[in-house]
N, C-alpha and C positions, 0 to 999 in steps of 0.2 A: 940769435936769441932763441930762447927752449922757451920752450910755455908746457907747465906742467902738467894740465889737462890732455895737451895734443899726443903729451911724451906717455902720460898715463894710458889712453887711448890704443898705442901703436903695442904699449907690452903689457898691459892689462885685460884690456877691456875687448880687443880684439881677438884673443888665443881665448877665452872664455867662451865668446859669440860666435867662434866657428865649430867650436867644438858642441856648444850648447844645440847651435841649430843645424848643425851636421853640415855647415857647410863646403863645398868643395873645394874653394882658394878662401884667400883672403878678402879677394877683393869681390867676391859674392857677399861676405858678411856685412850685415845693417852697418851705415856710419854717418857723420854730420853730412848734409849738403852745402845747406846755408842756413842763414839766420838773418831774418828781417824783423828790423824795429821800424815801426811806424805810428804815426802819431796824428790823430785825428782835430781840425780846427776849424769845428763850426762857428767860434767868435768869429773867424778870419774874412766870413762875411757879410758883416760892418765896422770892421781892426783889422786892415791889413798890416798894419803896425807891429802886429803882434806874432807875425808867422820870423824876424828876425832875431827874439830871444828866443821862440823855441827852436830855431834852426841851430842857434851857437848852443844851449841847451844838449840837444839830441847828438849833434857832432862832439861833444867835451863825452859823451858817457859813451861812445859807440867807435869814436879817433878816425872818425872818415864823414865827409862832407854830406849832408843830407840833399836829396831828391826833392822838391816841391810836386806835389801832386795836384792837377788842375780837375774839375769837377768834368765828369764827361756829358751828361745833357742838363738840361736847367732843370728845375724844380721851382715855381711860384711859389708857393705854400713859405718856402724858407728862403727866398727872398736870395735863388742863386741862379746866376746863368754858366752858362756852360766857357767852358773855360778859366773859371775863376779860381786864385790858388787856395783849396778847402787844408792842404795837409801838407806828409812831409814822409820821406821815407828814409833807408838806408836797407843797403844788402851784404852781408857780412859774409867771406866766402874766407877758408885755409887760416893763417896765422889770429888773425885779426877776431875771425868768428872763434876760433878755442880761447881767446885771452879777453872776449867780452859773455864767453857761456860760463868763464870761470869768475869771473868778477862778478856775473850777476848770482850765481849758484852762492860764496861763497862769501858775498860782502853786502849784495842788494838784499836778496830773498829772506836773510835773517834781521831784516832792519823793518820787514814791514809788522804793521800794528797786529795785533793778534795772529798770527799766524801758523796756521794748525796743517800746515802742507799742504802741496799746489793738487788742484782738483785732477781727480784721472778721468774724468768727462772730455778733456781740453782735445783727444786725439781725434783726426777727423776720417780714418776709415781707411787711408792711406801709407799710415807709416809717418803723421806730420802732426806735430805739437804745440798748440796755442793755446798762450796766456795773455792776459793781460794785468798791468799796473796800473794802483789806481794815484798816483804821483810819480814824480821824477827825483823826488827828492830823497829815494832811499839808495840811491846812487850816491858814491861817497865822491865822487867829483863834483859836483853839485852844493853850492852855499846855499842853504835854505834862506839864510837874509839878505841873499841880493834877488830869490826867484821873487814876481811876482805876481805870475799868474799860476798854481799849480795843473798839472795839465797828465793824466794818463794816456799809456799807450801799449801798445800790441804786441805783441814780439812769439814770431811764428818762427818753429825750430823746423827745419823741411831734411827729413832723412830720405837713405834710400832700400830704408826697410820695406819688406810691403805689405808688412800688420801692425796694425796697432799692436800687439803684442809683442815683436822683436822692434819697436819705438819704444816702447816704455821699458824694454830690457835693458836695451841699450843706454838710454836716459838714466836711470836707474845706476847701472854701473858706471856711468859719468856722474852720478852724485846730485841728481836732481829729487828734493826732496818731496815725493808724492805724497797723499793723505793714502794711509790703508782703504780696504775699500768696504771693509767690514767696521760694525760700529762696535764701539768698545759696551762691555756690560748687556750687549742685544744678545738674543740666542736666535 
């Protein structure tokens, strides 16, 4: 199976990136790591009911089983103790991670409500890229009249750039649609 994004990657976006940042081989140039979705469920406790539609949820948009995440010490205040399952994850690594970076790029991100491109604040200093979704339902696997709880979540892009600069280059030339950083009609 080809997935167009991986195939784009190998004779696109990589002869551009080495040559861009001078790099030595190929495999010094920035490129995906992994990509983790993960999904935060404070309902979950007092509903634990509720952590097994977002699990089939999270597995329909990502096609691999989700990780339940246990709360690591208690917190009183919010009525958790340690142990308890707050969330849900998934790690997206080679095939799987190019064919759900192109389905959200290119089927989810153009489905959300007003949307004026993804913030370039998101990189954290490293070469690594977080967003988050404020629903699940801009996933076209996903029947909006059978969800019923709608539920946001995380989704950190981990490269092996090591600036923020050659991440968002990269990103970029993979078709991730950023907001400019300059405001239109400002001097």
């Amino acid at each position: 199976m080809i997935i167009r994004l991986q195939e784009k990657y190998k004779t696109e976006v990589l002869p551009a990136l080495t040559e861009e940042f001078g790099c030595a081989n190929r495999l010094s140039a920035p490129r995906l790591e992994k990509i983790v979705v993960s999904m935060g469920l404070g309902r979950a406790v007092d509903d634990q009911a509720c952590l097994e539609p977002a699990a089939a949820e999270l597995a329909l948009i990502t096609g691999q089983k989700p990780v339940i995440t246990r709360a690591r010490k208690s917190v009183s205040n919010f009525k958790l103790r340690r142990g308890m399952n707050i969330g849900m994850k998934v790690t997206l690594r080679g095939g799987r991670m190019y064919e759900f970076l192109e389905r959200l790029i290119s089927l989810a991100i153009p489905r959300v409500k007003d949307f004026r491109g993804l913030a370039p604040g998101g990189f954290d200093g490293w070469g690594n890229y977080n967003m988050g979704l404020t629903e699940q339902t801009v996933f076209p696997e996903i029947n909006p009249d059978k969800v019923k709880i709608t539920q946001g979540m995380n989704i950190a892009i981990i490269t092996t750039a090591g600036t923020d600069e050659q991440a968002r280059r990269l990103l970029v030339l993979l078709g991730m649609p950023f907001r400019s950083t300059e405001q239109p009609g400002r001097t």
